[in-house]
C-alpha positions as CSV (number, residue, x, y, z in Angstrom):
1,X,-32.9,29.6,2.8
2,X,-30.4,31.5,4.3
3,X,-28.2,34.6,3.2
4,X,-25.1,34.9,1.2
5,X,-22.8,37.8,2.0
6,X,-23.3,39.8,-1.3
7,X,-26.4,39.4,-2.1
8,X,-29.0,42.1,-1.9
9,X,-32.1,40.0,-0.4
10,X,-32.1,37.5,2.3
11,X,-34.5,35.1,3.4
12,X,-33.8,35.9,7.2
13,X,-33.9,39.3,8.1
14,X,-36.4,40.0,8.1
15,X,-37.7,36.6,7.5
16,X,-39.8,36.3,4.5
17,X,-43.3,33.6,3.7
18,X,-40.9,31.1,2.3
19,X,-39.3,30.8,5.9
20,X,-42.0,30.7,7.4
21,X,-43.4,27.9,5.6
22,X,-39.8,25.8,6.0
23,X,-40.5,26.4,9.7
24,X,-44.4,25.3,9.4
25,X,-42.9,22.0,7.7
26,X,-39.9,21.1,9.8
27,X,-42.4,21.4,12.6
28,X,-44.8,19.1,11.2
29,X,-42.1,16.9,10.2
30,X,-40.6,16.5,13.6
31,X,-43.8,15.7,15.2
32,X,-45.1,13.2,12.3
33,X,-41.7,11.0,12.9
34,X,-41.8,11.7,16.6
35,X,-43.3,8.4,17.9
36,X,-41.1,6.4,15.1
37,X,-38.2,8.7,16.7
38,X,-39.2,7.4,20.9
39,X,-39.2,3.6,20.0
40,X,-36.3,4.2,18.2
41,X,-34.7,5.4,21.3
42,X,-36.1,2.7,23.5
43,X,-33.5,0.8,22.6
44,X,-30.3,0.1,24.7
45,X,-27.6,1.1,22.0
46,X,-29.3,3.7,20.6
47,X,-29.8,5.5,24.4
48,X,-26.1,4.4,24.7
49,X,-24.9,6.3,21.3
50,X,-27.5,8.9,22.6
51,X,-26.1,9.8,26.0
52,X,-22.5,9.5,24.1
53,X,-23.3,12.1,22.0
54,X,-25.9,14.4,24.0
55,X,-22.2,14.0,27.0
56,X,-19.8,16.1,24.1
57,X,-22.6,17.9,22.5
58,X,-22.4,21.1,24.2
59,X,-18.8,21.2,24.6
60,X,-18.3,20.6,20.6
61,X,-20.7,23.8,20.5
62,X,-18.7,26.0,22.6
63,X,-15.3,25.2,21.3
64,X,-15.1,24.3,18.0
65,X,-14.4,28.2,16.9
66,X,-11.1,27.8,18.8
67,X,-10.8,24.4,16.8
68,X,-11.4,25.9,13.9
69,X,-8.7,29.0,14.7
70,X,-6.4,26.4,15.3
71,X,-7.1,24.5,12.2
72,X,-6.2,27.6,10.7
73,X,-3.3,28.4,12.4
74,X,-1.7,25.2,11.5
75,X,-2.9,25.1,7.9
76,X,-0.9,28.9,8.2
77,X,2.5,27.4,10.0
78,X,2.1,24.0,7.5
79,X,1.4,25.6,4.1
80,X,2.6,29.3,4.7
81,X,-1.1,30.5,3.1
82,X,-4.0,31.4,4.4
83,X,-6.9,29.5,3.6
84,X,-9.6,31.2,1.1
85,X,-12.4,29.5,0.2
86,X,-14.8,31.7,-1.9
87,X,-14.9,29.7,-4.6
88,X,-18.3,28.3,-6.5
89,X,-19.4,24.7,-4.6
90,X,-18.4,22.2,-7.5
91,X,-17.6,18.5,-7.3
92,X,-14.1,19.0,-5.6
93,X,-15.4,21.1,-3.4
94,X,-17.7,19.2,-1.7
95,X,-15.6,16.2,-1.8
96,X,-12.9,18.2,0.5
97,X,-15.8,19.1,2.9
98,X,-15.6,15.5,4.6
99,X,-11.3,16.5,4.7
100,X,-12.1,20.0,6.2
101,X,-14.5,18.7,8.5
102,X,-12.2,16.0,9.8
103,X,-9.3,18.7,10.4
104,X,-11.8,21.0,12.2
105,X,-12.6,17.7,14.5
106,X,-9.1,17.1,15.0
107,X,-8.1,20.5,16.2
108,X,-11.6,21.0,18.6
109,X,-11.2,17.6,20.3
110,X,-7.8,18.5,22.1
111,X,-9.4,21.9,23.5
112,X,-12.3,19.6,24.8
113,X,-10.6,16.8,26.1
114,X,-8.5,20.3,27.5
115,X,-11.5,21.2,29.3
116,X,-12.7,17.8,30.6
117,X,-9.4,17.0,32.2
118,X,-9.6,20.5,33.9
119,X,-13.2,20.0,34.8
120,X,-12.6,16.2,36.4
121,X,-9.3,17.7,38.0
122,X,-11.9,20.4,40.1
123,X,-14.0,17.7,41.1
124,X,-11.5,15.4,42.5
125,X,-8.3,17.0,43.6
């Protein structure tokens, strides 16, 4: 549904029928499990797991391209390569995305904690 640098159509710009209709059915989709979804969330550890997550969500957002720089940059210092990742999504490949993803996590967490010490440090000098 989306583009791939190289190729000479895209779904997306400008959008094409086919988007459109994913769009048409993730719509309907989110509003057929929508009361499934709110008694879900009546619960007390779900709101709890909820609120954890909704609390880091938009800080995760805005930082994790320095997280993943600094991945980078330490799979650069560690390895002495650059990582290049062009090649076809086999088996492997998509058995390191749970490893790459984990890295990325690792480096974005210490720039948000970063920010939330700096942030709770304003508000009570």
């Amino acid at each position: 549904m989306v583009g791939v640098p190289g190729d000479r159509l895209s779904n997306i710009g400008p959008p094409t029928l086919v988007v459109v209709a994913l769009l048409t059915f993730q719509v309907g989709l989110a509003e057929v499990t929508r009361p499934a979804v709110v008694r879900l969330l009546r619960r007390p550890r779900v709101q709890r797991a909820t609120a954890l997550v909704n609390r880091f969500a938009l800080l995760l957002f805005l930082f994790h391209g320095n997280g993943m720089a600094l991945a980078r940059t330490v799979f650069y210092v560690v390895f002495a390569e650059q990582i290049v990742d062009d090649r076809e999504p086999d088996l492997i490949w998509w058995l390191e995305r749970s490893v790459a993803v984990l890295g990325l996590l690792l480096c974005t967490l210490p720039v948000i904690a970063l920010f939330s010490l700096r942030r709770r440090a304003e508000r009570h000098p």
